[in-house]
MARFI-893975 format. One line per 10 residues: number of its first residue (from 1); their letters; for each residue x, y, z of C-alpha. Coordinates in nm, 3 decimals, padded with zeros to 5 digits. Example, Ala and Ser with C-alpha at 12.3 -4.5 7.8 and 13.67 -1.06 7.14 Angstrom:
1> AS> 01.230:-00.450:00.780 | 01.367:-00.106:00.714
% end
This chain:
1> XXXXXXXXXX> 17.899:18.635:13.133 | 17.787:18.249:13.232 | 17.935:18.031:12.926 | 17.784:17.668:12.881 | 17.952:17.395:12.894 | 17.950:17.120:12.556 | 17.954:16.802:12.455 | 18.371:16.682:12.487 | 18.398:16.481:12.130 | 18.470:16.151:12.399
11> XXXXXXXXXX> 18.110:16.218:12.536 | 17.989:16.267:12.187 | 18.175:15.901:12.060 | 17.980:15.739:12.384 | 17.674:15.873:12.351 | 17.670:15.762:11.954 | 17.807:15.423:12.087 | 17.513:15.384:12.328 | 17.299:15.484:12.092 | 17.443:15.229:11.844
21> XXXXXXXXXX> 17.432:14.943:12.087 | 17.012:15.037:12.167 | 16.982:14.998:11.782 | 17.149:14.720:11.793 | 16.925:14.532:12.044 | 16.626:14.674:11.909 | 16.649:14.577:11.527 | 16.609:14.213:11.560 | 16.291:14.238:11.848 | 16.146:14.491:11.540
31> XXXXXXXXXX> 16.213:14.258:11.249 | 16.082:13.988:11.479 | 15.741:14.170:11.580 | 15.702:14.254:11.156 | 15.769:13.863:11.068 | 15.521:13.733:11.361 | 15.255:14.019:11.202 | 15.340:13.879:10.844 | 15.292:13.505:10.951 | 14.965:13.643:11.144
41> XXXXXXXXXX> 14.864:13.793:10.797 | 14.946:13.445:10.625 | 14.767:13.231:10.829 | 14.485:13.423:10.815 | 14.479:13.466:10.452 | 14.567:13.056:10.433 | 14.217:13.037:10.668 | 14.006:13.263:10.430 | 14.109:13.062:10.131 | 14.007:12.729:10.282
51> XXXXXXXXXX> 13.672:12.919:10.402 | 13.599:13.006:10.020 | 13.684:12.634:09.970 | 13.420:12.508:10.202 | 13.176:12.751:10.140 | 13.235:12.609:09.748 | 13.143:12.278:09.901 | 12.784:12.428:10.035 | 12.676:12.577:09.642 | 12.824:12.314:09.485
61> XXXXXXXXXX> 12.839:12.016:09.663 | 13.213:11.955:09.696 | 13.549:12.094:09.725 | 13.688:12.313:09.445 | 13.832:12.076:09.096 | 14.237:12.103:09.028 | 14.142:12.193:08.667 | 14.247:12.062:08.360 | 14.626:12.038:08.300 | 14.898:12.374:08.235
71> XXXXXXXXXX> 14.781:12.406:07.872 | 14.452:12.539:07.984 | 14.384:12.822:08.214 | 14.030:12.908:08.373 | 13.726:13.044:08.152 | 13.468:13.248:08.273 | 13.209:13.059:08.083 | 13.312:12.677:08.185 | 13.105:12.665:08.530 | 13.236:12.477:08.805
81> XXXXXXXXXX> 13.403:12.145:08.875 | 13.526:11.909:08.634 | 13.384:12.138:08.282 | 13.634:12.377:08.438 | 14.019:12.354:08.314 | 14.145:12.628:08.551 | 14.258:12.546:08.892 | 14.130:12.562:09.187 | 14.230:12.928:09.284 | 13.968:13.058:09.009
91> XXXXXXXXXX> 13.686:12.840:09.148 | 13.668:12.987:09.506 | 13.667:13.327:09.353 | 13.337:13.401:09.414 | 13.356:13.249:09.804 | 13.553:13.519:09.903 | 13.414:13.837:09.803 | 13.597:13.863:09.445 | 13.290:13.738:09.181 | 13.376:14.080:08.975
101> XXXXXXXXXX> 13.737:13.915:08.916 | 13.547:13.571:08.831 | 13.285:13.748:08.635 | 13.539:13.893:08.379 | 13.415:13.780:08.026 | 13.144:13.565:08.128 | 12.904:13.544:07.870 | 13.118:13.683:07.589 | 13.111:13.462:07.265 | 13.345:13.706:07.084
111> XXXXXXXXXX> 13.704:13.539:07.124 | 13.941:13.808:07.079 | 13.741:13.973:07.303 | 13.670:13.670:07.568 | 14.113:13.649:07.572 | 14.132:14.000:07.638 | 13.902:14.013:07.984 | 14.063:13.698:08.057 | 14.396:13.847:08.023 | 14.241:14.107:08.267
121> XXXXXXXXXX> 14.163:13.882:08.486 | 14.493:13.702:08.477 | 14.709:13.995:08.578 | 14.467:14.068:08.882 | 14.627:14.036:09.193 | 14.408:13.883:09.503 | 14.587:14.002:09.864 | 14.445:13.641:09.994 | 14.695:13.425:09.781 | 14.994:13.583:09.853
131> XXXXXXXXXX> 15.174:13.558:10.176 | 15.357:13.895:10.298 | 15.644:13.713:10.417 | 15.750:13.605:10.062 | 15.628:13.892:09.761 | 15.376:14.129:09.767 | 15.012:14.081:09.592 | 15.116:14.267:09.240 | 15.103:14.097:08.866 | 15.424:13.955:08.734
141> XXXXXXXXXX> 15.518:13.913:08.403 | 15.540:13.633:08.249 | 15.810:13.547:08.068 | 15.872:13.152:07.979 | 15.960:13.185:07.644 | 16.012:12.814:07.584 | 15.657:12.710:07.652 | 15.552:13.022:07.422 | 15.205:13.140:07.478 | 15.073:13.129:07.846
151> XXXXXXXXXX> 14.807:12.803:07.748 | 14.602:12.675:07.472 | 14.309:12.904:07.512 | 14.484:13.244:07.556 | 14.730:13.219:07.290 | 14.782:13.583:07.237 | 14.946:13.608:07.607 | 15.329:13.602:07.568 | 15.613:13.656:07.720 | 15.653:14.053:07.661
161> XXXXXXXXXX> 15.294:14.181:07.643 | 15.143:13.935:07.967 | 15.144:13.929:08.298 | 14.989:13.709:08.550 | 14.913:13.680:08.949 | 15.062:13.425:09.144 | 14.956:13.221:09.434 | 15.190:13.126:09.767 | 14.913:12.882:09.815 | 14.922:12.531:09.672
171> XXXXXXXXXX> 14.627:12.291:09.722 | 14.703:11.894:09.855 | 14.645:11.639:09.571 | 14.742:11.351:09.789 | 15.074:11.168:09.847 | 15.069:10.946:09.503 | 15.213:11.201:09.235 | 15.026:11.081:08.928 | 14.895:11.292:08.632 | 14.789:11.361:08.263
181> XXXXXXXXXX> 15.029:11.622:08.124 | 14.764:11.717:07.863 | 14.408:11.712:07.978 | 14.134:11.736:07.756 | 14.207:11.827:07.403 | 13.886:12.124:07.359 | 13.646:12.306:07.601 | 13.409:12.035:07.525 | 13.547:11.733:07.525 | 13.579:11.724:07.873
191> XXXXXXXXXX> 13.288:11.509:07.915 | 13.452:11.213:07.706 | 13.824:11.228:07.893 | 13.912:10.944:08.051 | 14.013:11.106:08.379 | 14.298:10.805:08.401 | 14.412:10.921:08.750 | 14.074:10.931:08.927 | 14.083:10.684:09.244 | 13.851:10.418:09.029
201> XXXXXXXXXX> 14.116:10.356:08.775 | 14.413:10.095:08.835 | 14.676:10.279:08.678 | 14.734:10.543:08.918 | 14.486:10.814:09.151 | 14.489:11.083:09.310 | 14.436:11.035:09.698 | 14.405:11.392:09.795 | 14.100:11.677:09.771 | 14.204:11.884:09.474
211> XXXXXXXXXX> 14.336:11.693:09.190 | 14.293:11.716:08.821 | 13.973:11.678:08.700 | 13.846:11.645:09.081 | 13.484:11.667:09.238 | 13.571:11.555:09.586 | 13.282:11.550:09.846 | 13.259:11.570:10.230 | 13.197:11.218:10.231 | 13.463:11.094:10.073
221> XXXXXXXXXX> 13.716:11.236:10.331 | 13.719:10.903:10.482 | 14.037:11.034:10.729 | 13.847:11.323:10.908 | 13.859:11.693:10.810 | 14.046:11.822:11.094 | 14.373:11.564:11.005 | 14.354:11.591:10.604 | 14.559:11.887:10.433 | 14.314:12.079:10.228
231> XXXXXXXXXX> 14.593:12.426:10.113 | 14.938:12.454:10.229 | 15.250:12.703:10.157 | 15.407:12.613:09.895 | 15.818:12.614:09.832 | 15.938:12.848:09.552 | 16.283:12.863:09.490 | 16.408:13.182:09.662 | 16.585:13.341:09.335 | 16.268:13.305:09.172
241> XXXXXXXXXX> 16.005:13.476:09.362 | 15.979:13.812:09.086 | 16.155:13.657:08.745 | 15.872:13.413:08.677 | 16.144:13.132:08.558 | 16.049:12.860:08.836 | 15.865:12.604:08.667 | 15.610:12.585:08.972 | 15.563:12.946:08.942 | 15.541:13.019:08.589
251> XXXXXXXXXX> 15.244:13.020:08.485 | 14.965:13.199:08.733 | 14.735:13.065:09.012 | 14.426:13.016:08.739 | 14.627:12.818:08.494 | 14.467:12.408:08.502 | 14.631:12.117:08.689 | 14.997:12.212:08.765 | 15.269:12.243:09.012 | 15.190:12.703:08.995
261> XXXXXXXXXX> 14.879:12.495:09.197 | 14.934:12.198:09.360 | 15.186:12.018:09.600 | 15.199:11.673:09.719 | 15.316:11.554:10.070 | 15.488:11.234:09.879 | 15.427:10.966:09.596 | 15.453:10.585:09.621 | 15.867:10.560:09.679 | 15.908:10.868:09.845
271> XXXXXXXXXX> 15.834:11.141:10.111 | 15.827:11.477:09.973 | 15.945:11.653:10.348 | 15.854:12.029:10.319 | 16.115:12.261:10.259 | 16.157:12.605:10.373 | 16.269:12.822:10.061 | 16.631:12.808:09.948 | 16.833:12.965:09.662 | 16.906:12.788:09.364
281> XXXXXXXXXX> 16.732:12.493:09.445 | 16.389:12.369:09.271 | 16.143:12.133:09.452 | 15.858:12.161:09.208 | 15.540:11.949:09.365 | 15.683:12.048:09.807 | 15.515:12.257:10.019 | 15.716:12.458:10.209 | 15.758:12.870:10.253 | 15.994:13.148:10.340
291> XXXXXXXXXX> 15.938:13.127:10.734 | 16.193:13.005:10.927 | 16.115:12.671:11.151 | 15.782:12.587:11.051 | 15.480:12.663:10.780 | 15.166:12.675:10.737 | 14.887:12.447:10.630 | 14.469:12.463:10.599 | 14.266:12.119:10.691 | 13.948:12.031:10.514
301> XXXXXXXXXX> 13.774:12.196:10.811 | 13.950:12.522:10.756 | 14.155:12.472:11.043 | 14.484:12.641:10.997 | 14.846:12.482:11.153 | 15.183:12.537:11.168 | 15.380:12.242:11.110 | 15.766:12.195:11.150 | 15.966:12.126:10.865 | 16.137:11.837:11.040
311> XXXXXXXXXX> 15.775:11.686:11.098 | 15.756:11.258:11.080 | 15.792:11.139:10.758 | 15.489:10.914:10.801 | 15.327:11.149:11.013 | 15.335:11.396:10.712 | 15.278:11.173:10.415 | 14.963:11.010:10.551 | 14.857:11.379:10.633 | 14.777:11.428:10.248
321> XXXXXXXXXX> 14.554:11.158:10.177 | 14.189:11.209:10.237 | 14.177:10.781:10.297 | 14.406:10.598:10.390 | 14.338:10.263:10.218 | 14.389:10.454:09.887 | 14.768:10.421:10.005 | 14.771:10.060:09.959 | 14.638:10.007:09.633 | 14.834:09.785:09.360
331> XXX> 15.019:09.979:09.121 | 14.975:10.320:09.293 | 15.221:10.487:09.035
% end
């Protein structure tokens, strides 16, 4: 009778240990190959935002309006451009193939029931906003109980019984960080606000594409498309990416002119150098994102580009303004 011969429990230990050692090397060239197919996914998602964005420029004449201020968020029934107080993320909508989101309680006059679509609308997640590397494309609640309901016109959406969709996107509103906290005090008086950061004013502009209350045109991109930041990554604070508790990422991508919305590369005393995402610690207006090394950013041609955290401090601030000379205004602040 022939008898086979097993495994010794040494062979076993060193064929475990090999085994062990191939995992080993493997892992990291795996996790590798899924983070280069999640920045692939970003970038291309970054592209087909700033595609929406130019193709907004073609219907409408220019590049998508920053909105109002955080106590408004976007209404179906407010058009386009400055008579819009939601941000910029609401405006492109129908540019890349989601008018049914957009759509959601246009033409309804009934209020309660106007809140309720736009609550809908609110908690719908787009895939092209959110970058894979960072948090899936899934509503989050919201829950800043301080600030009570989520803006002026829904005021039935609360902390407990809301939940919103977030962007990873911001757009560039220049390197001068200037703003109206408030906005326009009703849907119509838009048309009366004095705008009091627009670049005509002495008091303070905006020099970048999307700002509040913006209607930026082709021709007014005095620096070139291809070198003027159009979207970007934005930084979150790491700990914050689910809880809803950062105040840049608080409120949704719709809601008006805010830091959920918009970054800056600097304002008049400072450089705001992009940041890749750390714990604990709150940049509110940076760009920035969860890749190591370098993020990602969408020129006014739609032209996407990595660029290295550690990029020149001039280099990066003049890369937000759409002219130049805007920089060198008198009281800039």
């Amino acid at each position: 009778m022939r008898h086979h011969k097993g495994f010794t429990l040494v062979e076993l230990l060193v064929v475990i240990a090999i085994i062990g050692v191939l995992i080993a090397l493997l892992l990291p060239a795996v996790q590798s190959a899924r983070e280069a197919a999640r920045r692939t996914q970003c970038q291309n998602s970054l592209r087909q935002v700033a595609l929406g964005a130019y193709n907004h420029v073609d219907i409408h004449g220019f590049f998508p309006s920053g909105g109002w201020s955080w106590r408004w968020y976007a209404d179906p029934n407010q058009g386009y451009g400055r008579s819009q107080p939601g941000g910029w993320a609401y405006s492109i909508l129908p540019f890349i193939e989601e008018q049914a989101v957009r759509d959601l309680g246009a033409g309804e006059t009934n209020p309660a029931r106007l809140e309720t679509m736009m609550k809908t609308a609110a908690a719908t997640p787009i895939p092209s906003f959110n970058c894979p590397s960072r948090r899936p494309p899934v509503p989050y609640p919201y829950a800043r109980t301080d600030l009570g309901s989520l803006a002026g016109n829904m005021p039935n959406c609360r902390p407990g019984n809301c939940q919103i969709a977030r962007s990873d996107y911001a757009a560039c509103s220049g390197n001068i960080n200037a703003i109206d906290p408030n906005g326009p005090s009703s849907l119509t008086s838009w048309k009366s606000f004095d705008w009091p950061h627009s670049k005509d004013k002495s008091n303070g502009f905006q020099s970048g594409v999307v700002y509040q209350g913006s209607e930026v045109k082709l021709r007014q991109i005095i620096d070139g498309t291809t070198k003027t930041i159009l979207f970007g990554e934005r930084y979150i604070n790491s700990d914050r990416y689910v809880d809803g508790l950062a105040s840049n990422d608080d409120q949704g991508m719709y809601i008006g002119y805010d830091f959920d919305t918009i970054a800056y590369t600097g304002d008049t005393f400072e450089v705001y150098q992009p940041t890749q995402d750390t714990p604990g610690v709150n940049l509110w207006y940076y760009f920035g994102s969860t890749h190591p090394g370098v993020f990602y950013i969408a020129h006014c041609d739609a032209s996407v580009q990595s660029i290295p955290y550690d990029i020149d401090e001039t280099v990066w601030k003049a890369m937000g303004s759409r002219d130049e000379s805007l920089d060198k205004r008198p009281n800039s602040r």
